[in-house]
C-alpha positions in Angstrom: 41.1 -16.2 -44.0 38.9 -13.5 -45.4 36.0 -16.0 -46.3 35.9 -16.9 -42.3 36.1 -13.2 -41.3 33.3 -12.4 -43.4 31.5 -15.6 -42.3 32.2 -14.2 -38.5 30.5 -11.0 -39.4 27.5 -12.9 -40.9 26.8 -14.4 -37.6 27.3 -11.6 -35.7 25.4 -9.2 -37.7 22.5 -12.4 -38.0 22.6 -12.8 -33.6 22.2 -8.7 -33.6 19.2 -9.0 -35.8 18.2 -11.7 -33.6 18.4 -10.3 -30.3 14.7 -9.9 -28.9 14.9 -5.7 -28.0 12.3 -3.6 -27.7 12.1 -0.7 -30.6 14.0 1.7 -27.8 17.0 -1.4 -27.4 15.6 -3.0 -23.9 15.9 -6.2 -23.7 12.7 -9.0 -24.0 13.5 -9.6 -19.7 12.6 -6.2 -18.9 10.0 -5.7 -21.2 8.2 -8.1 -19.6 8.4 -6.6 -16.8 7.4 -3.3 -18.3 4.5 -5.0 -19.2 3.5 -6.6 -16.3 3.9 -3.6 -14.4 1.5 -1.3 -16.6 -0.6 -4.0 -16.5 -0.3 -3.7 -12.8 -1.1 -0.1 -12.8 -4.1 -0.3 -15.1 -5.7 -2.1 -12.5 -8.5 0.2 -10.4 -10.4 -2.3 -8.5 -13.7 -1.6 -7.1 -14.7 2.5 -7.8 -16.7 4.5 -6.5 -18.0 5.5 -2.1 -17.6 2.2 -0.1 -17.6 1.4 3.7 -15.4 -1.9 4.6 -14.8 -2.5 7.9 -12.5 -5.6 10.1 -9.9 -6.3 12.3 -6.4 -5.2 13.2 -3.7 -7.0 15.6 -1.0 -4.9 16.1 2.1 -4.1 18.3 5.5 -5.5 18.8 6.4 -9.5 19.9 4.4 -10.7 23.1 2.6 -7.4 23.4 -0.1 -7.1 20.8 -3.3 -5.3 20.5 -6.7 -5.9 18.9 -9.0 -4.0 17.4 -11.9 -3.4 15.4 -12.2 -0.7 12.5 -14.3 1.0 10.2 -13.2 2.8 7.5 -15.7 5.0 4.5 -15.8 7.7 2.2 -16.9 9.1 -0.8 -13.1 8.9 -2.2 -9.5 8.5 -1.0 -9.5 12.4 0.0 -12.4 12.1 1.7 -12.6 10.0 4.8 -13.7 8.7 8.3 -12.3 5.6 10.2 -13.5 4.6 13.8 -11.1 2.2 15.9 -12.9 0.4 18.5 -12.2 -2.3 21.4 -15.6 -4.5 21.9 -19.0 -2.7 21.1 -19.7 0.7 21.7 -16.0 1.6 22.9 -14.8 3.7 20.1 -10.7 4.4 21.0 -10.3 7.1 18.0 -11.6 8.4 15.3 -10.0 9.6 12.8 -11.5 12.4 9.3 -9.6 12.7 6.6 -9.9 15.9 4.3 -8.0 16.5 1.7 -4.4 15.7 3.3 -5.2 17.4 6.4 -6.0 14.1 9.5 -7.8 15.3 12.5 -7.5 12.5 15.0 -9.9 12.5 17.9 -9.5 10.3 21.0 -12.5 9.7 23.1 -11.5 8.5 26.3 -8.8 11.4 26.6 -11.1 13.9 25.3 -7.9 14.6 23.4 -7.5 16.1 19.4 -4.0 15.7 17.1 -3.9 17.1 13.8 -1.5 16.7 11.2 -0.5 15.1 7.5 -2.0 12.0 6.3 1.6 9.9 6.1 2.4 6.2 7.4 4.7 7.8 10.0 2.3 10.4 11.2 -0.3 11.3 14.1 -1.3 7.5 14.1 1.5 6.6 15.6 1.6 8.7 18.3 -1.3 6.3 19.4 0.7 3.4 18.9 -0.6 2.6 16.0 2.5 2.2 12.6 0.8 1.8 9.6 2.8 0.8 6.4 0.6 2.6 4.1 -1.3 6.4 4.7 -5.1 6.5 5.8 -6.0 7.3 1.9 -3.4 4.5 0.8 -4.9 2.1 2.9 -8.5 2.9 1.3 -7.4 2.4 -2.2 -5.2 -1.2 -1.1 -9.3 -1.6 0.2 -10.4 -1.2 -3.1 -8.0 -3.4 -5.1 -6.8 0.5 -6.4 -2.8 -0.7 -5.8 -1.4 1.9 -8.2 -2.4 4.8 -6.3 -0.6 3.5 -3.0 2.3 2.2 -5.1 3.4 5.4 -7.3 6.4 4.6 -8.1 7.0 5.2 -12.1 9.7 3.4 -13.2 11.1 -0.2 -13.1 14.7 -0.5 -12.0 15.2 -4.3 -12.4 13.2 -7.4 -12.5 13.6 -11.4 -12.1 10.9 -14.6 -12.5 10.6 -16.4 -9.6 9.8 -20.3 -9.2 6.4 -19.7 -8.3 6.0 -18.5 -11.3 5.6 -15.2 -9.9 7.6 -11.4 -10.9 9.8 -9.6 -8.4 10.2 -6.2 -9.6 12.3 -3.0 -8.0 10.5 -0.4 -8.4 11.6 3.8 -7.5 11.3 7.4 -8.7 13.3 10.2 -9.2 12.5 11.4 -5.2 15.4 11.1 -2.5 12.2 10.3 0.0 10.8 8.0 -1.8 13.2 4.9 -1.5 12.6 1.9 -4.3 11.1 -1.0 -3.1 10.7 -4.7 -4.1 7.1 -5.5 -5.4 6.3 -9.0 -6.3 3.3 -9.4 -8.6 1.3 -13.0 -9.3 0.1 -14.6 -12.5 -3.0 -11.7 -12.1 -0.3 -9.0 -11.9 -1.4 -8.4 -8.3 0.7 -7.7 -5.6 1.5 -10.5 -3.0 4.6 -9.2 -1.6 6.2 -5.2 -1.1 9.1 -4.7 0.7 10.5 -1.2 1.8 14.1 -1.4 2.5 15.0 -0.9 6.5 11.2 -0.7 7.1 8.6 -2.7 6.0 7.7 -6.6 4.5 4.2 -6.3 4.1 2.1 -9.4 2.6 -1.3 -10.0 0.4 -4.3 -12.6 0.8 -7.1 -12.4 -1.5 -10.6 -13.5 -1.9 -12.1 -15.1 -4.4 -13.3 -11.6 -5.9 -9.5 -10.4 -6.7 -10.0 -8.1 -3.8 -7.4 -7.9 -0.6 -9.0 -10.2 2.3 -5.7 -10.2 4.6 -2.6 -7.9 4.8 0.3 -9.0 7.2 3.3 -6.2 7.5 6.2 -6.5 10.1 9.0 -4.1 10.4 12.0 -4.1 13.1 11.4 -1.3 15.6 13.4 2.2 15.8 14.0 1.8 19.9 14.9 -1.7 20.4 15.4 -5.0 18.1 12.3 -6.2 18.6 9.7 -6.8 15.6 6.4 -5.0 15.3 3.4 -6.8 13.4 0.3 -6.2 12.0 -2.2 -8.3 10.8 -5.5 -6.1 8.7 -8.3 -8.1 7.8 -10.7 -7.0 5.9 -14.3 -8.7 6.7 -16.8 -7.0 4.5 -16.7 -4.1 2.1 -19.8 -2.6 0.7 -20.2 -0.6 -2.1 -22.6 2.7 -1.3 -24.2 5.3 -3.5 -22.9 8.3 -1.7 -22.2 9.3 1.8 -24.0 12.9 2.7 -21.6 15.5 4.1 -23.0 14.8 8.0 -21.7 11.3 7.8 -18.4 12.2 7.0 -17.9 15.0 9.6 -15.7 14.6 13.0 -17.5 17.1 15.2 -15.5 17.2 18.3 -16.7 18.2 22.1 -15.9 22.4 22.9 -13.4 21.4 26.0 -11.5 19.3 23.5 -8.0 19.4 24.2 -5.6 20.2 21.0 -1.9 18.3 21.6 0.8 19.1 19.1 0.5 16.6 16.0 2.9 15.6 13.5 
């Protein structure tokens, strides 16, 4: 009896020893998926001023809208984007400084200013973005981490594809954790915001986002809104002067309350 107790403790002390755990006791699952995900965030894409410019479908089922858009800047603080229907009918423009988004519209002679945030002065033109004018520059740039802050992973599993779903949050009650679903490159393919958004990826052939699909169920009704951004050419720039960035708007400019 006491040679198979002590045997017992042999193997149980040998399968502890064993155990694949990470010098702080997490397990070899997750620190994988620690890995993957700071090898996701060491990722920066293309740096430095760029202009990129394509095409966005967007609006709920049956009543979509398309447009064309530019979008440059020296940085992700520091921007202009121009939405436009057909040649030479600019809809908005749109400056971004700092976090401060002055939002003129042409055809109304109208201003809005407010916060750069997905839910923001945007939408008050119809237009729901997943991400924030500077988030959406970064996704541009392949510069995922800086739309994606989110510092901790909660729980991961491998998929078939051969893919990582990871759930991702922070310590902020307004932040809410989402699901982020990396490929063999540790790129993103997949993010989903709980009760909001299931945005999707394409690439090109340079590692860089080519296509970006998002669709979300609608606050007023049950019906789903799309998107659909592609991104046709970017171009890298030495430096924009201070002219090109500036929004200068008409002096009868009407200012309506932002958000």
């Amino acid at each position: 009896m006491r040679f198979s107790r002590a045997l017992a403790c042999v193997l149980l002390l040998s399968l502890a020893a064993c155990a694949p755990l990470q010098p702080n006791g997490m397990p070899s699952g997750m620190q994988n998926s620690q890995e993957r995900w700071n090898a996701f965030l060491a990722q920066r894409g293309q740096e430095g001023p760029s202009l990129a410019e394509g095409s966005l479908r967007f609006g709920e089922s049956g009543n979509t809208h398309r447009v064309t858009w530019l979008l440059w800047g020296n940085d992700a603080a520091h921007l202009r984007f121009d939405i436009q229907a057909g040649m030479g009918n600019t809809l908005a423009k749109a400056r971004l400084t700092d976090d401060e988004l002055l939002l003129y519209l042409p055809g109304d002679n109208r201003a809005l200013r407010g916060t750069d945030a997905p839910d923001g002065i945007l939408r008050r033109i119809g237009l729901d973005l997943p991400l924030s004018l500077h988030e959406l520059y970064s996704v541009i740039q392949g510069d995922f981490s800086a739309a994606l802050n989110h510092p901790r992973v909660l729980s991961s599993r491998s998929l078939e594809s051969g893919n990582i779903e990871l759930e991702i949050g922070t310590d902020s009650p307004r932040m809410p954790q989402i699901m982020l679903e990396l490929d063999g490159h540790n790129l993103p393919v997949r993010w989903q915001i709980p009760r909001a958004w299931d945005i999707r990826i394409r690439y090109g052939e340079d590692a860089l986002p080519r296509r970006i699909d998002g669709t979300r169920q609608t606050r007023m009704n049950d019906e789903e809104y799309r998107l659909i951004l592609l991104i046709k050419t970017r171009q890298i720039k030495e430096g924009f002067p201070e002219k090109d960035l500036e929004l200068t708007l008409p002096a009868n400019v009407q200012f309506v309350s932002g958000i």
